[in-house]
Every structure is written in structure tokens, then in C-alpha cells.
Backbone bond lengths (Angstrom), bond angles and torsions (degrees), N, CA, C in turn:
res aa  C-N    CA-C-N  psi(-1)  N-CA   C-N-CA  omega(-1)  CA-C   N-CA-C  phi
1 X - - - 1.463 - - 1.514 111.40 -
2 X 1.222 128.63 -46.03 1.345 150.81 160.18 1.687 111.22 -27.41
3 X 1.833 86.88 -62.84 1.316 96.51 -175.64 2.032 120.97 -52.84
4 X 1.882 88.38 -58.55 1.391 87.83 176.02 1.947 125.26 -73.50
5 X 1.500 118.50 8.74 1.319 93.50 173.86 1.485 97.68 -105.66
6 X 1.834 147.51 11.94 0.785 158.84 170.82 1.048 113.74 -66.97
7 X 1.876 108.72 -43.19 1.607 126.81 -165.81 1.528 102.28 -87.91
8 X 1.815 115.58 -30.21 1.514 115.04 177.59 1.483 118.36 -62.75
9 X 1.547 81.49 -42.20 1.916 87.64 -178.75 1.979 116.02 -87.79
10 X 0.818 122.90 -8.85 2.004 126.75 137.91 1.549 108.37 -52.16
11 X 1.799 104.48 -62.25 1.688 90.48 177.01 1.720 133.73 -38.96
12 X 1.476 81.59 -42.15 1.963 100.51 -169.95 1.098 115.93 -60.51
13 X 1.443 100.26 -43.22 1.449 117.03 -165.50 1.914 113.91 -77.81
14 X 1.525 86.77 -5.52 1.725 90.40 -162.13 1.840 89.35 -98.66
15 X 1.488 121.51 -22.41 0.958 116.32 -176.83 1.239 115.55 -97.18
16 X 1.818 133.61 11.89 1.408 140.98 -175.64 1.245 89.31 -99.01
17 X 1.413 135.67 -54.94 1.546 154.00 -160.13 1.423 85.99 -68.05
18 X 1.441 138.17 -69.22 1.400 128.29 -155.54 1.401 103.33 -80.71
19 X 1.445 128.80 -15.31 1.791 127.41 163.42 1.508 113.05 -54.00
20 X 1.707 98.16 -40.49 1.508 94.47 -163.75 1.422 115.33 -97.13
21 X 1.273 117.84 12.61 1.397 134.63 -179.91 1.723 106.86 -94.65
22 X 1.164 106.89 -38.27 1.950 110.24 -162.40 1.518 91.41 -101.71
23 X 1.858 112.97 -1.09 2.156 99.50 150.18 1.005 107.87 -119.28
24 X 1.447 109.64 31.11 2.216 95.38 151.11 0.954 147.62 -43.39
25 X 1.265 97.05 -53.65 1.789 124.88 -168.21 1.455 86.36 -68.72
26 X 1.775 122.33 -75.80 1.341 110.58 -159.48 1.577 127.99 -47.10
27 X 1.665 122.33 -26.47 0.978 137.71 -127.11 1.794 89.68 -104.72
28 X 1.792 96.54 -26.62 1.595 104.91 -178.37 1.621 116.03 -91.48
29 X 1.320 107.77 7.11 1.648 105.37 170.74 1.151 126.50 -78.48
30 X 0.752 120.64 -3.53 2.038 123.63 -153.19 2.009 89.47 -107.46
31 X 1.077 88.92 -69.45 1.401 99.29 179.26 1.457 120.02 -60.74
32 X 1.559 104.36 -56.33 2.042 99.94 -178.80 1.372 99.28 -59.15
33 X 1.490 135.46 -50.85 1.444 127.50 -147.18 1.703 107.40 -73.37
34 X 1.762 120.57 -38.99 1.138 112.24 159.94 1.340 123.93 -59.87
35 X 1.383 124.15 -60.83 1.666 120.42 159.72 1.478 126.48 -11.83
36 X 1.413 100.59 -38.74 1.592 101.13 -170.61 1.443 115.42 -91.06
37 X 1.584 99.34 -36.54 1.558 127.90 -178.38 1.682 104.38 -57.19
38 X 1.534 118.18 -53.12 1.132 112.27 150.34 1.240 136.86 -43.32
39 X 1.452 127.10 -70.09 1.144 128.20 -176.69 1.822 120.82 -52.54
40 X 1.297 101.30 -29.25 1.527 109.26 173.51 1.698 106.37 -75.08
41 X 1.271 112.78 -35.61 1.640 99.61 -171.41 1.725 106.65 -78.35
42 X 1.455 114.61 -46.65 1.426 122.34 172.95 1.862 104.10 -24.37
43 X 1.428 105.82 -51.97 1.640 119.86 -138.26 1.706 84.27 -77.50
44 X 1.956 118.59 -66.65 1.245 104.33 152.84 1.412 140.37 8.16
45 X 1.437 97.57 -84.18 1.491 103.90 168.69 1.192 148.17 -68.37
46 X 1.114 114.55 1.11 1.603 165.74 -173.10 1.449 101.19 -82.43
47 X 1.463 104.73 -81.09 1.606 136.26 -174.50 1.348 82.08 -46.33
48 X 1.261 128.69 -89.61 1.939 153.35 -137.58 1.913 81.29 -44.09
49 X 1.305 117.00 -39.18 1.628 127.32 -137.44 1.656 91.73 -89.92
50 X 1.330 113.76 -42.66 1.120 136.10 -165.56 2.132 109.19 -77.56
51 X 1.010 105.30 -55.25 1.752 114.71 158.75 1.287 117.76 -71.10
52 X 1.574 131.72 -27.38 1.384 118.94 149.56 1.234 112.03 -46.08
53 X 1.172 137.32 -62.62 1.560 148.29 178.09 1.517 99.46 -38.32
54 X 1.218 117.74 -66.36 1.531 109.48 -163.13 1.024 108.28 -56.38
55 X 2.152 116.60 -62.87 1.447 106.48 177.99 1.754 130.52 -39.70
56 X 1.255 122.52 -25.99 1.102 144.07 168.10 1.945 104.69 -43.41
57 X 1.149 108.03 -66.83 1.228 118.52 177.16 1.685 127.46 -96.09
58 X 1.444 81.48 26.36 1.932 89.78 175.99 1.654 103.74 67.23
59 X 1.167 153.29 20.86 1.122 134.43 179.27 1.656 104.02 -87.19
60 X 1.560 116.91 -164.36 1.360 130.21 158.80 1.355 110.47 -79.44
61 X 1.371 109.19 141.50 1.426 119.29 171.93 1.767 118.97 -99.17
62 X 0.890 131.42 140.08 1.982 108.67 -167.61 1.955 80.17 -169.88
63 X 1.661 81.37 113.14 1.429 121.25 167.52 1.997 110.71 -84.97
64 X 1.425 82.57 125.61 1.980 89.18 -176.82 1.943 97.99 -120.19
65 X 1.553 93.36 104.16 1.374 77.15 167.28 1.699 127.37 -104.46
66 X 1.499 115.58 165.48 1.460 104.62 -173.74 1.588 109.09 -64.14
67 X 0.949 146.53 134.09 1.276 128.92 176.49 1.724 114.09 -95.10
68 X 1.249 103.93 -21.58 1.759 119.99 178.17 1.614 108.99 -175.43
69 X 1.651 86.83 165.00 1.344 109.65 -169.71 1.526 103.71 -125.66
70 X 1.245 137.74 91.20 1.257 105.56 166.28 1.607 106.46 -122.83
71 X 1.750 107.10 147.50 1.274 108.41 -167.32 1.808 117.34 -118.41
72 X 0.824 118.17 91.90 1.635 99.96 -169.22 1.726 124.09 -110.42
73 X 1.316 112.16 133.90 1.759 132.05 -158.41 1.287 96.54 -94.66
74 X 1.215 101.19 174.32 1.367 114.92 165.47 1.418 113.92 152.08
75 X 1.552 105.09 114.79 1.404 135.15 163.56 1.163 142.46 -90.96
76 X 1.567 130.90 100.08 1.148 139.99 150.18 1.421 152.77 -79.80
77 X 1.333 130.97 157.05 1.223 123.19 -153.14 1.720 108.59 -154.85
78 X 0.948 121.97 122.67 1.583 120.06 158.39 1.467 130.05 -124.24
79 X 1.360 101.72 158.45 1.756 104.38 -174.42 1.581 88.01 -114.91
80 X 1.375 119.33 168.85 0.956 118.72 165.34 1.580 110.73 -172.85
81 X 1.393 124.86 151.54 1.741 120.26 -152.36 1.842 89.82 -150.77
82 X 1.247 95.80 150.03 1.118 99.44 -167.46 1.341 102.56 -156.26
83 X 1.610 136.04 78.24 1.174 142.84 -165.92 1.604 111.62 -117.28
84 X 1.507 102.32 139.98 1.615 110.38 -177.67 1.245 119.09 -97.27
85 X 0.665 134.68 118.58 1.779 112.20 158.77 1.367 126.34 -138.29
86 X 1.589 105.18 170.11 1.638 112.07 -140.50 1.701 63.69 -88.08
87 X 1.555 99.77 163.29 1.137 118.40 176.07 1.948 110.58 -113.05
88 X 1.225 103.03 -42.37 1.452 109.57 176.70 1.789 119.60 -85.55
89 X 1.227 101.67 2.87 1.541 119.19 -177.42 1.677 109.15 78.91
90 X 0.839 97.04 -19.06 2.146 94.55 179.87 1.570 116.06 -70.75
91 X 1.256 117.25 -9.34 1.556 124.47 179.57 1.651 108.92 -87.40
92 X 1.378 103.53 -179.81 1.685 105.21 159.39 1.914 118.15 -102.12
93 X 0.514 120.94 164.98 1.725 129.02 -165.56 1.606 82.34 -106.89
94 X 1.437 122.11 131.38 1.449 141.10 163.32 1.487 109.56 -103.53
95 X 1.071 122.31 161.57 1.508 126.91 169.47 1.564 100.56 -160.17
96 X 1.406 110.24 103.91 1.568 117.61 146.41 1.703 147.68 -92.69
97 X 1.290 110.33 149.58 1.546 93.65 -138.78 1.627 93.30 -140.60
98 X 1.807 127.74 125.22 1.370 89.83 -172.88 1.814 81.05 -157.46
99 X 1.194 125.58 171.28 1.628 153.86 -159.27 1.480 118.01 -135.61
100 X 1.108 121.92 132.91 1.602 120.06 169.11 1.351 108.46 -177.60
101 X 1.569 118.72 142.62 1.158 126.51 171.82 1.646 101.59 -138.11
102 X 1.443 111.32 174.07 1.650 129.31 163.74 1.580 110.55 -141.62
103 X 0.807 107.31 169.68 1.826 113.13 -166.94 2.052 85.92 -165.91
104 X 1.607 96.14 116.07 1.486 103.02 155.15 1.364 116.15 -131.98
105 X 1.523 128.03 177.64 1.211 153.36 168.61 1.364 119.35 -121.38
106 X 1.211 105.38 118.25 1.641 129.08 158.95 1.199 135.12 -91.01
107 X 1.514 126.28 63.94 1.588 105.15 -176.06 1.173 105.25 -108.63
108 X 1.525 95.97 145.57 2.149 126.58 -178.31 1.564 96.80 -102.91
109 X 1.312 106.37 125.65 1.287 109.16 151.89 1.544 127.71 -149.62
110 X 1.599 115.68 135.84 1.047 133.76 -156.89 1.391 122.51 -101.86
111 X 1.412 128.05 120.95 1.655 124.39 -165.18 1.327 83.23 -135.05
112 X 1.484 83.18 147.61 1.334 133.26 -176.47 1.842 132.21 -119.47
113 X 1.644 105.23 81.15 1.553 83.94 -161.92 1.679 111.15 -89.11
114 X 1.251 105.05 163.16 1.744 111.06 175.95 1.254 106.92 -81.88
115 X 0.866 131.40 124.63 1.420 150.44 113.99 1.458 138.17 -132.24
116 X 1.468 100.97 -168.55 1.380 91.52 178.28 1.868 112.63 90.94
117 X 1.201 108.10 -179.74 1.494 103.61 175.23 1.745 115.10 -68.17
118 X 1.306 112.21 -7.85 1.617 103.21 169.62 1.594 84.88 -79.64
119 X 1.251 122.24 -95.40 1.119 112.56 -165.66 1.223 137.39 -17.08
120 X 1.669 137.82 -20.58 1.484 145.38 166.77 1.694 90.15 -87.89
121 X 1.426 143.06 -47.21 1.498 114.09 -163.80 1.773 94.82 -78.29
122 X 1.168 133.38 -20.98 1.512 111.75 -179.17 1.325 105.50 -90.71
123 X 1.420 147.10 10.45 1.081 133.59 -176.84 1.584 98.56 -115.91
124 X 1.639 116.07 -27.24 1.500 111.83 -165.49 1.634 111.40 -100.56
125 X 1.421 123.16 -14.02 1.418 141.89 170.69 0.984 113.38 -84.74
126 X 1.779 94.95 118.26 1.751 120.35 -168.39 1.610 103.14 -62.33
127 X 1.344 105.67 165.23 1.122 114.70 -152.27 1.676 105.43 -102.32
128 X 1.676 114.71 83.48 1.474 116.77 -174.03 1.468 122.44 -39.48
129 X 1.729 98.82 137.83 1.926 112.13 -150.77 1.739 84.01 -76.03
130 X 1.220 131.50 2.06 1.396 122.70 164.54 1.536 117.48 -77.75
131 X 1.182 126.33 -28.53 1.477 143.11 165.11 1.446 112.44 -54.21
132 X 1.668 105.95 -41.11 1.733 100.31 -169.79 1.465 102.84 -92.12
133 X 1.274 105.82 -12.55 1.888 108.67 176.27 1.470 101.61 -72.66
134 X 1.214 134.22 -30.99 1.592 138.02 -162.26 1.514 85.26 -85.67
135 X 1.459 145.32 -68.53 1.471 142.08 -166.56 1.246 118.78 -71.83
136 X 1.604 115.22 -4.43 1.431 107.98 168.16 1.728 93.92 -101.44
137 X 1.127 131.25 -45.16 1.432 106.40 161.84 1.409 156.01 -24.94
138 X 1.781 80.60 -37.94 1.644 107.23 164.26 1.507 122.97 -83.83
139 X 1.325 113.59 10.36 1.740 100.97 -159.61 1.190 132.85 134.41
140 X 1.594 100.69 -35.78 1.357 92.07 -167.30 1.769 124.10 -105.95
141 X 0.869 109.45 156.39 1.563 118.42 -150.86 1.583 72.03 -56.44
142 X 1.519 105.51 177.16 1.252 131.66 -168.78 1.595 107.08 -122.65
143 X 1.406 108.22 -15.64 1.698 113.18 -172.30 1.733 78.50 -114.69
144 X 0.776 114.23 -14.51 2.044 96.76 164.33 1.706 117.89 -68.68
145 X 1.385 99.09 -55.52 1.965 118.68 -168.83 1.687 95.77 -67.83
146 X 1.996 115.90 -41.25 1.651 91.72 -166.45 1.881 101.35 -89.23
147 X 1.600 127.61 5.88 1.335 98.36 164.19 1.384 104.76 -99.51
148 X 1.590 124.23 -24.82 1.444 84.74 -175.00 1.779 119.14 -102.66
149 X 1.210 112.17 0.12 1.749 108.25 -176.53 1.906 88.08 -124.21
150 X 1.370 123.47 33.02 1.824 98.15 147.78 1.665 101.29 -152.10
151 X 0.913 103.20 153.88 2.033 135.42 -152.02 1.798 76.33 -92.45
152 X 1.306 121.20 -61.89 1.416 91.63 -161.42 1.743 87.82 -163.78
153 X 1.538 93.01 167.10 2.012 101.64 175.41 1.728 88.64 -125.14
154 X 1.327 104.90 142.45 1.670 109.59 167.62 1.373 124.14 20.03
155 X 1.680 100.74 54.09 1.728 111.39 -177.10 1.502 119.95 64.79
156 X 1.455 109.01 16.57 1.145 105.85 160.32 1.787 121.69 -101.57
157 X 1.129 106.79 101.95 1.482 122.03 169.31 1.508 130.33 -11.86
158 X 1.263 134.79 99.31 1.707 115.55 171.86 1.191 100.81 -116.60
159 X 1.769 119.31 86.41 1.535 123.92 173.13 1.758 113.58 31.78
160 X 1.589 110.50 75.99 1.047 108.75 131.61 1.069 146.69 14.37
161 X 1.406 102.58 -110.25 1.136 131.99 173.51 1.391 136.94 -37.72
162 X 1.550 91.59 -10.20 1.541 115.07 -171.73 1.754 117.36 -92.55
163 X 1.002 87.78 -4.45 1.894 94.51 173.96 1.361 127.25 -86.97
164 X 1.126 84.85 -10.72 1.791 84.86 166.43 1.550 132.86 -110.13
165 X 1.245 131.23 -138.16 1.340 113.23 -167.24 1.852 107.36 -81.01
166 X 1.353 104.61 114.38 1.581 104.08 163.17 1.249 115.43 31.02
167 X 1.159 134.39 83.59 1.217 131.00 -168.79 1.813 123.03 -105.33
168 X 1.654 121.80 126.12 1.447 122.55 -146.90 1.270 112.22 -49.35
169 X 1.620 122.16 -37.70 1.333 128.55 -156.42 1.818 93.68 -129.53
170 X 1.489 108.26 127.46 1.441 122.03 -174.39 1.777 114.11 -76.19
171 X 1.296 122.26 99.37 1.605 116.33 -170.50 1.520 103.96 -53.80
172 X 1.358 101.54 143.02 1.814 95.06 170.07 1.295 120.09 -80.66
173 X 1.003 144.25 138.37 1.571 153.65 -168.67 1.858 114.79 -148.40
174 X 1.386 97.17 34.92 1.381 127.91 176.08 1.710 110.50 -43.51
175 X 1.703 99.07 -69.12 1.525 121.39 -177.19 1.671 101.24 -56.19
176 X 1.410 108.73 -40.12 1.611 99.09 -167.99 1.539 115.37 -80.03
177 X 1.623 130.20 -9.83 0.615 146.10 -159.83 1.505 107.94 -103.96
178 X 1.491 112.64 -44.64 1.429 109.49 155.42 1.635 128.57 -70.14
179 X 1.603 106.07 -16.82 1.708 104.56 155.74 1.670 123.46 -67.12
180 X 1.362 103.92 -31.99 1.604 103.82 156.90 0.943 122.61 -47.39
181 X 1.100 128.19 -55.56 1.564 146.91 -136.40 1.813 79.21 -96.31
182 X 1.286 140.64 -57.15 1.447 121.04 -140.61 2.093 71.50 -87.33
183 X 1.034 128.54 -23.96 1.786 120.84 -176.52 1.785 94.49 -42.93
184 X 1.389 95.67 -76.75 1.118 118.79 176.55 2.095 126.45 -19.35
185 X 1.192 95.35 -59.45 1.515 122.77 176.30 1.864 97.48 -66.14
186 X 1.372 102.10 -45.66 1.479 91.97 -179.88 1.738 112.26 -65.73
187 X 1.403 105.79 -52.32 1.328 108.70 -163.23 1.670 98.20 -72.41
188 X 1.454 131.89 -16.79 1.269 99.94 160.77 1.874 140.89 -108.78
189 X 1.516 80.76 39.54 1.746 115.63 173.86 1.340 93.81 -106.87
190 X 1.271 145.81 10.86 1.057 138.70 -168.97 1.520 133.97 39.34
191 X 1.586 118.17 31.72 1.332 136.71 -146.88 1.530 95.82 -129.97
192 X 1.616 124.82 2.81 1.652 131.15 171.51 1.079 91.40 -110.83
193 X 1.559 127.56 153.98 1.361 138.21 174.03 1.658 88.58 -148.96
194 X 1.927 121.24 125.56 1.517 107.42 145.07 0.998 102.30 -112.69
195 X 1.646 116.38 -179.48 1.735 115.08 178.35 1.479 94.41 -177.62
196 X 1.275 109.12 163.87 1.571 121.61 -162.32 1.734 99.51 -106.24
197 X 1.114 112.12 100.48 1.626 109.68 173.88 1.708 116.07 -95.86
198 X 1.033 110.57 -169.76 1.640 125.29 169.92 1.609 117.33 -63.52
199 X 1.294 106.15 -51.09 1.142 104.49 167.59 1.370 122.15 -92.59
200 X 1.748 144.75 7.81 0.931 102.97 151.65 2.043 71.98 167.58
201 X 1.748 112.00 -137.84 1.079 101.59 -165.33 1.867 90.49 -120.05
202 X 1.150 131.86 132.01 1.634 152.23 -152.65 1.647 96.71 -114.08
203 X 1.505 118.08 125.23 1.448 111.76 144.99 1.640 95.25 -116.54
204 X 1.476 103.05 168.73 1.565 137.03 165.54 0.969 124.70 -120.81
205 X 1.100 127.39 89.97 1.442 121.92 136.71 1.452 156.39 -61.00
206 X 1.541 126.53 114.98 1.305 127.81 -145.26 1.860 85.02 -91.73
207 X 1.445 99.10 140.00 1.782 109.29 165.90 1.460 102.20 -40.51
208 X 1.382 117.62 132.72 1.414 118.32 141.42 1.620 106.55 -168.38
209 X 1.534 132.50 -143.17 1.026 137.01 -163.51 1.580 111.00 -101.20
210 X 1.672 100.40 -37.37 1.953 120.87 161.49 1.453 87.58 -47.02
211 X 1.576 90.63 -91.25 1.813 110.93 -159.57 1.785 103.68 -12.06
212 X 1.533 98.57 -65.99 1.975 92.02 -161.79 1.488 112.23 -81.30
213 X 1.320 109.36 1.81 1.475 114.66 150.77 1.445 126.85 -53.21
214 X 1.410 104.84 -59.49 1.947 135.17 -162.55 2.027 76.07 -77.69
215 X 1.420 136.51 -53.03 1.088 90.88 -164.06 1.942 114.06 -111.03
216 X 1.710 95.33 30.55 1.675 75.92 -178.93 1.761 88.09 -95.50
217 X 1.536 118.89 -8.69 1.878 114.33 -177.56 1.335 94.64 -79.57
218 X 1.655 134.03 -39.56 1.388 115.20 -167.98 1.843 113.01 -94.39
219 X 1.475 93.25 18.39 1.341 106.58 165.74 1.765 109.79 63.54
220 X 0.983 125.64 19.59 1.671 136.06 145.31 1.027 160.56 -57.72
221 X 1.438 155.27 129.41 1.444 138.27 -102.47 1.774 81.01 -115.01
222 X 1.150 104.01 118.28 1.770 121.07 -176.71 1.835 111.80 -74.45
223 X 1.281 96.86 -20.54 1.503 91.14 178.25 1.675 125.13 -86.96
224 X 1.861 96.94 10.95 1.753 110.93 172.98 1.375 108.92 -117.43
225 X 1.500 111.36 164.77 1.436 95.28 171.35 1.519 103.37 -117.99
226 X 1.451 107.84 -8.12 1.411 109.44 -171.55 1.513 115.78 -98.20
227 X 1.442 122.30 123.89 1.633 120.40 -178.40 1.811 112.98 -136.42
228 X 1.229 86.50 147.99 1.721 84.85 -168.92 1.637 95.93 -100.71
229 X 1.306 98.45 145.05 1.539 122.21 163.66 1.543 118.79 -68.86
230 X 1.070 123.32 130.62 1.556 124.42 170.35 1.407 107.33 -151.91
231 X 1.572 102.36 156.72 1.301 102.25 -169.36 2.064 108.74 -68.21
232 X 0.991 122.35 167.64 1.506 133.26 -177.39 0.958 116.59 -82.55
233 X 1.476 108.44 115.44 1.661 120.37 -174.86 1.692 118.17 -135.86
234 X 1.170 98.77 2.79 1.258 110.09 166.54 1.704 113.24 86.77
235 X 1.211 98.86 6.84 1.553 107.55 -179.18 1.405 99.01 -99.57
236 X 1.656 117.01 109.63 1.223 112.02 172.09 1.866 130.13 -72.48
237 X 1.033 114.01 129.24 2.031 99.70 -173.99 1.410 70.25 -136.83
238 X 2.254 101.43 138.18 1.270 99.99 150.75 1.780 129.86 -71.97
239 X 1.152 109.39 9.27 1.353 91.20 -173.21 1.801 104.15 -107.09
240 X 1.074 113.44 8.69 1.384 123.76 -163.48 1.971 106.30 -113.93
241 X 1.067 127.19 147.24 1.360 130.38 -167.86 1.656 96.40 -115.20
242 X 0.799 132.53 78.10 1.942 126.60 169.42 1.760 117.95 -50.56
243 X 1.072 96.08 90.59 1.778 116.86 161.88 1.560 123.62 -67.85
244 X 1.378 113.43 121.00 1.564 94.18 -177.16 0.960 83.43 -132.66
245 X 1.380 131.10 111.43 1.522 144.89 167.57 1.302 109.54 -77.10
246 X 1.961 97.74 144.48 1.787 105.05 -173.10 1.619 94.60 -66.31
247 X 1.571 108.64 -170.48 1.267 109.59 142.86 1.788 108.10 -100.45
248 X 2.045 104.20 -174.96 1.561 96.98 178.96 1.403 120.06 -62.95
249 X 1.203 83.01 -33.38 2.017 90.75 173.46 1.286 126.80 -68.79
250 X 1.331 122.79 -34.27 1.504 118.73 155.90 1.067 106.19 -41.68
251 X 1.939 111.33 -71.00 1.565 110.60 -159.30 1.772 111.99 -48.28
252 X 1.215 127.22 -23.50 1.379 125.40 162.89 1.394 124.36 -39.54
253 X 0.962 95.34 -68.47 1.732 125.53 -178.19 1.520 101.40 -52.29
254 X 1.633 119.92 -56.18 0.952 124.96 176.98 1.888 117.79 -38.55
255 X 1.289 99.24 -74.79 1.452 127.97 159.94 1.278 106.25 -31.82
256 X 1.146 152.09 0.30 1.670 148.69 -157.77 1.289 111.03 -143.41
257 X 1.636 109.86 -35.68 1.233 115.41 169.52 1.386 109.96 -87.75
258 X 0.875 152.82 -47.75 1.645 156.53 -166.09 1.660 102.53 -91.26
259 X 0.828 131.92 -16.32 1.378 126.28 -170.69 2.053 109.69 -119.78
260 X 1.433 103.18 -59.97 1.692 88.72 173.39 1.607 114.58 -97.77
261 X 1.224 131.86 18.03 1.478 116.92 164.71 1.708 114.78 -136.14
262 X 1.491 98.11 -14.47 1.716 87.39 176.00 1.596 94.82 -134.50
263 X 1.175 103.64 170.48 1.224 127.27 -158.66 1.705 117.39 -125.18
264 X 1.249 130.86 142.63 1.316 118.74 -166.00 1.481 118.44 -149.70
265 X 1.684 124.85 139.21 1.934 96.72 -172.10 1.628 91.44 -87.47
266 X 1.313 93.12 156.59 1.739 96.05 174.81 1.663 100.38 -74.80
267 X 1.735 99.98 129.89 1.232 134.59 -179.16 1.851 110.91 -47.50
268 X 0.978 128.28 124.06 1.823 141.15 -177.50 1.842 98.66 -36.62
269 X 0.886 113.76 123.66 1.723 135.81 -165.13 1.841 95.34 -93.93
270 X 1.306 99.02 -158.55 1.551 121.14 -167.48 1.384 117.71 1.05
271 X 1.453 102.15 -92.93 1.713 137.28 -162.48 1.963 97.38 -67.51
272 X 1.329 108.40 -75.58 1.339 111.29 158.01 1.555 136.37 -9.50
273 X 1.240 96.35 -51.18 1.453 117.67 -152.69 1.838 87.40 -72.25
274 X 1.788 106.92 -57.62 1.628 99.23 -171.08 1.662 101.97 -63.01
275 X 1.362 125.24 -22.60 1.235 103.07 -165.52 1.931 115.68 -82.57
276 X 1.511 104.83 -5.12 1.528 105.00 -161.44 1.844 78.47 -112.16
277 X 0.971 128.23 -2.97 1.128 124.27 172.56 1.791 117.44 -80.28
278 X 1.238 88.31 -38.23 1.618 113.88 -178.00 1.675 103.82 -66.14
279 X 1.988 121.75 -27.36 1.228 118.63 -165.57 1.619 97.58 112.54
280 X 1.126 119.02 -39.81 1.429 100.32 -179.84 1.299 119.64 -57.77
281 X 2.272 114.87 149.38 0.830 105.30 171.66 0.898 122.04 -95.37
């Protein structure tokens, strides 16, 4: 009797250990994949924080990306019994009885740094006006993307000069900054529309007092509302919007100069905006 509830409870025990082994894997997603998801974006931001600094002080900048994650578990377990017995009945009957598992972690991870000629075409290639149509789709303000990732709209200027190394004297980019700002004011009157068409990347503009503001300064044919974006080539068409996107490395530079050494009041918003747009002072 001894014998067989010894052997039931080895059985049990061999089938709790092998339950909890074949839900490892699932049991480690929830937790490893955020864990990691974190730790990779933190480090990101880290890095981004860390090459601002250098460009700041003229050094090299050198991007490390993760290239992979792989993580691998694994849990084991044994039962094990170890019983004597007298065979002629004159002995004592022993029964040994014993438990053990291990559980480890393996994680590989693979970096990847830039350089080299990849590294100069992704850092020195302006940033296509199809790219900023996809992130204002997503969210993002529109007077955020045209001061810091575009050089200029229809010959209008956003400091130059500012993309390169730290530069002594801060260009003013006042006017371009209040063309953001009235973008901005439009698109959150709901009177800007961009969108990704067949032929290329489309804004809209709805009639109003902004609207024929934004296009009698960018010099545009007022009797449309619809104008396509293209990159800047110096060929003026009213029906066309000229984008001259920074590159990432400008936008650095950019970011370094306007943000950790000079200082700026935020540029006249709404009402303002059509009237200093218009020429008024």
C-alpha cells in the first residue's frame, strides 16, 4: 500500500513539473517583451541625448543600433524515489523520496553600429516631404515637423545656417516660425488636410482668413484649395507647395542650437499670425 501511494504521488508530481514546463514560453511574453521594449527605447533616448551632447561640442556622433533580441528559458524538474526493501522480511523497508528543478535565462543581443557610407547617406539625406506627410497623419503637430526637419517652404527660410556646427550668432527665422504657427492654427481648426495620393503628397486648404493668408505669403493660386508638396527646386508653380527637408543631421544641429544655447519667445499664434503674414506690423 505504501509502495503504490509513493508511486501515485512520483506520478503527480512528474505530471505538475511537465505542465509547468510546456507554459514557459507563453507565460514569458507579456513580461520579457515589455521589459525589453522598454529597455531598448530608454537606451534610444539615451543615445539621441548623448550625440546631442557631442554634436554640441564638435565631437563624433556614432549611432548603435539593437540589431536583435533573442531570449531563451528553460525549466527543469525531477522526481526521484529511491526505495529498499527487505526481501526475506527480516530487514526494514526504506523509502527515499526527493524534488528538484532549475530554471535559466539566455539572452543574445546583437548591435549594430552606423557607419561608414550607410551611415553618411542616412544622416546627410534630406528628409522626403513624403515622410512629414506620414507623421503629421500620425499626430504630429505640423508647426513641430516644419521647424525642426524643413530648411524652408516656397523660399521661405528656417535658419540655414543652423545645421551645421553650433553656430556663434543665432539666424532669425522669426517669419518662418510664425508660418508654422498659422499651419498649425489652421490644422487645428480643422481647415488643413494632408494625405498620401497617387501622385504624390496633397495638402487642403479650407477658405478662410488663415487659409488666404498661408497662400497669398507662399505666393499660391487662391482660387484652389488643393496643393501638392514637392521637394524644392526652385521652380516656383502656384499650385505646388516647395518642401526642402533638413537632413537627420541638420535636424541635430538644429536642435542644439535653438534649444541648449539660445533661447527664444514663442512667436505670435492665431489672429496675429494672418495679420504679420499679410505684412502687417
Amino acid at each position: 500500500m505504501r509502495i503504490d501511494a509513493t508511486v501515485s504521488l512520483l506520478c503527480a508530481a512528474s505530471v505538475v513539473f511537465s505542465g509547468c514546463a510546456t507554459k514557459l514560453g507563453p507565460r514569458t511574453v507579456p513580461g520579457a517583451r515589455f521589459d525589453y521594449n522598454q529597455a531598448i527605447a530608454r537606451s534610444l533616448n539615451e543615445q539621441l541625448l548623448l550625440n546631442l551632447v557631442r554634436l554640441r561640442y564638435r565631437d563624433t556622433p556614432l549611432f548603435v543600433d539593437v540589431g536583435s533580441v533573442i531570449a531563451q528559458y528553460s525549466l527543469s524538474g525531477n522526481v526521484n524515489a529511491n526505495p529498499t526493501v527487505s526481501i526475506d522480511g527480516g530487514g526494514k523497508n526504506e523509502y527515499g523520496f526527493g524534488i528538484g528543478g532549475s530554471y535559466t535565462e539566455n539572452p543574445t543581443i546583437t548591435y549594430e553600429p552606423l557607419r561608414g557610407g550607410e551611415a553618411a547617406q542616412r544622416l546627410l539625406t534630406p528628409i522626403d516631404p513624403s515622410t512629414l506627410a506620414l507623421l503629421s497623419q500620425s499626430g504630429w503637430s505640423i508647426e513641430r515637423l516644419l521647424v525642426c526637419c524643413v530648411q524652408e517652404v516656397n523660399g521661405i527660410d528656417n535658419a540655414p545656417s543652423a545645421t551645421g556646427p553650433a553656430p556663434t550668432r543665432l539666424p532669425d527665422n522669426a517669419l518662418f516660425r510664425e508660418l508654422a504657427a498659422a499651419f498649425r492654427d489652421l490644422q487645428s481648426d480643422g481647415g488643413l488636410k494632408i494625405r498620401q495620393t497617387d501622385k504624390g503628397v496633397a495638402l487642403s486648404m479650407r477658405s478662410g482668413p488663415l487659409a488666404r493668408a498661408l497662400q497669398d505669403r507662399l505666393g499660391l493660386d487662391p482660387s484652389i484649395e488643393d496643393f501638392r508638396i514637392v521637394p524644392a527646386t526652385g521652380a516656383r508653380v502656384p499650385t505646388q507647395i516647395e518642401v526642402g527637408g533638413r537632413s537627420l543631421l541638420g535636424v541635430l544641429f538644429f536642435l542644439i542650437a535653438f534649444r541648449f544655447k539660445f533661447r527664444r519667445p514663442t512667436p505670435p499664434r492665431v489672429w496675429s499670425a494672418a495679420h504679420r503674414l499679410n505684412g502687417a506690423p
